[in-house]
Structure formats: structure tokens, C-alpha cells
Wavefront OBJ file of the C-alpha trace (Angstrom):
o trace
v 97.920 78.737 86.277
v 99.801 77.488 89.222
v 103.542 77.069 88.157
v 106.786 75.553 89.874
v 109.971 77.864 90.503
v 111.129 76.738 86.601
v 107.809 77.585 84.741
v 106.094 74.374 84.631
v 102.684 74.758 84.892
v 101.441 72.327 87.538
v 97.622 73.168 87.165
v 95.330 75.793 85.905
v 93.640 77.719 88.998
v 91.354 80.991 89.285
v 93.874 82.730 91.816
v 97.266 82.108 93.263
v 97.230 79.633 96.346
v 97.764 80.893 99.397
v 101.018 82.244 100.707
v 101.760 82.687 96.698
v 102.587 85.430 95.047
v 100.546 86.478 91.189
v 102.584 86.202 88.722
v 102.288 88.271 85.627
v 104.752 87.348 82.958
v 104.579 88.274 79.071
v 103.460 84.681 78.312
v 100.554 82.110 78.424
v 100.101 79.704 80.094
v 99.834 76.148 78.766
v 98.478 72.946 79.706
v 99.430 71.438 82.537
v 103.183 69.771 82.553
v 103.864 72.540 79.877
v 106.825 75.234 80.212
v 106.504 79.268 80.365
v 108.699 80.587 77.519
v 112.011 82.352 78.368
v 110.581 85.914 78.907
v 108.398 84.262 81.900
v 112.237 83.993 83.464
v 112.810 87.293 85.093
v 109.377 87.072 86.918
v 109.954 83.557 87.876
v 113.510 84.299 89.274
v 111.950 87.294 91.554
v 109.070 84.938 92.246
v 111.313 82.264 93.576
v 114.062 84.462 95.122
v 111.786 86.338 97.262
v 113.684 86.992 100.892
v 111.869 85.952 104.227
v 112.310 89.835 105.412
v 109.097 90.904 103.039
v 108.171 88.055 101.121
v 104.852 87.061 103.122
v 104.149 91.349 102.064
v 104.638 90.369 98.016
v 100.883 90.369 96.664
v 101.982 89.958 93.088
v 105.122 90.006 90.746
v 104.332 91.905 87.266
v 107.292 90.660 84.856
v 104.092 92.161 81.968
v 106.665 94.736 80.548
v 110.137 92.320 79.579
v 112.521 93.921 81.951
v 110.375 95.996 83.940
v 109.767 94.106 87.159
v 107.162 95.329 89.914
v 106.232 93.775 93.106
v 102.649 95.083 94.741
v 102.959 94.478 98.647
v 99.777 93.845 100.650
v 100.359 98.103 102.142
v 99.223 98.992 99.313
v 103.422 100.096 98.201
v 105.098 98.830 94.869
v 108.100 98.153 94.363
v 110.218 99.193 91.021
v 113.065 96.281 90.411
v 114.327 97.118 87.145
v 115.743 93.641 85.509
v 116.548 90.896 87.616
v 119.929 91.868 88.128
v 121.361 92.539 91.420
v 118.246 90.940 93.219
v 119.932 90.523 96.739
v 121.005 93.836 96.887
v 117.583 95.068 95.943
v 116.157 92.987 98.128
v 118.229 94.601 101.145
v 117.772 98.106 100.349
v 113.828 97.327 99.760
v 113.999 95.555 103.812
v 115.777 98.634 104.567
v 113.170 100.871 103.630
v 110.390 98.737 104.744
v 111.950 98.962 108.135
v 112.868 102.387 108.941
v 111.018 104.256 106.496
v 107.568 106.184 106.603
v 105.645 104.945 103.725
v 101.966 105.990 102.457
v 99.514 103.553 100.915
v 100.831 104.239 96.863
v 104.162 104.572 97.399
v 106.773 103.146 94.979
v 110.066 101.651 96.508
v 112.368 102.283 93.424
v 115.304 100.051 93.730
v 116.855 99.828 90.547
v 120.047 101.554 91.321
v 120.396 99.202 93.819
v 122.919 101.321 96.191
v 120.328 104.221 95.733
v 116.957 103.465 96.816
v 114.603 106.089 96.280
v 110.644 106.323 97.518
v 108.488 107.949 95.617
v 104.750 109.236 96.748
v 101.782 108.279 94.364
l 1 2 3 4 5 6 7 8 9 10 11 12 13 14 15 16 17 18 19 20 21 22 23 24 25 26 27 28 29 30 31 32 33 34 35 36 37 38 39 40 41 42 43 44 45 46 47 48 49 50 51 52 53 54 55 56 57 58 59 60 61 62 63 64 65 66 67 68 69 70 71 72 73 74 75 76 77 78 79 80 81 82 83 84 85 86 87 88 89 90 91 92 93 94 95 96 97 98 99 100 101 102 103 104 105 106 107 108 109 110 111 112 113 114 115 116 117 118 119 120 121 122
């Protein structure tokens, strides 16, 4: 389903349009002009808060395990969040990386101590 930046679901489609991330939250989706339940909130606030610097890169956000939130870039590299905590300072160490790092296709960005971003090979 194709939802709005609060959950809403605006229509039920096959894939995410264009230029959209995939969203993959512990919830269903309704019927149109329904609401995601509250554990669709962490995905929805990476979804939404995604920075300019990478966002373009963010294939999906997988919200599937509560806390647990993963971003799959177009590399193939993944990116470990942790809980939506501290997003902006993820968010810069992850454009950090991306920029002056050597990654290989499977790599994991793992950002959840934000001020100590770590990659990890597949």
C-alpha cells in the first residue's frame, strides 16, 4: 500500500512508486484512508526523515523487527539504525561513510552508536 508520511494509506499498489522507498513495518495495511498502527511509527519516521545526501540510494526501510531498523541501498549495502533515536546523527555518520569509505556489495553500515560507525563485510 502506498502511505503518507503519518501512515495513512492512500491506495493499495503492487510496488512502491517511484523515487519511494519499501516500507516494511510490523503491521497491515488497511483500506484506503485507514491508519498504520503505532509500531508502523519508527519505519515511517526513517521513511520520512530520509536526508538528500543518500536518500535517492534508500531501496527499502525494514521497521519488520519493532526496533530494529534497516535501510537496503540500491549498492547492494544495508544499513543497521537501531531505534529511531538519534536519526540525524546517524544519518551523518552513514553520508560519512558513503563518502569516503570503500564499501563491497553486502556490506552493513552499522550506525547505532551513532558517534561510532562501524562497516561490516557480508
Amino acid at each position: 500500500a502506498e502511505v503518507d508520511r503519518r501512515g495513512r494509506v492512500l491506495e493499495a499498489v503492487s510496488a512502491p512508486p517511484a523515487g519511494l522507498p519499501q516500507l516494511s513495518v510490523p503491521a497491515t495495511p488497511g483500506a484506503p484512508g485507514s491508519v498504520l498502527g503505532s509500531s508502523a511509527r519508527p519505519g515511517l519516521a526513517v521513511a520520512a526523515s530520509l536526508p538528500a545526501a543518500f536518500a535517492a540510494q534508500v531501496v527499502s526501510v525494514d521497521a519488520a523487527n519493532g526496533e530494529q531498523l534497516r535501510l537496503q541501498l540500491t549498492t547492494p549495502i544495508s544499513v543497521l539504525l537501531g531505534t529511531s533515536a538519534q536519526l540525524r546523527a546517524k544519518y551523518e555518520g552513514v553520508a560519512s561513510i558513503l563518502g569516503h569509505a570503500v564499501l563491497h556489495p553486502g556490506d552493513t553500515i552499522d550506525v547505532t552508536v551513532p558517534g561510532s560507525p562501524v562497516v561490516a563485510g557480508p
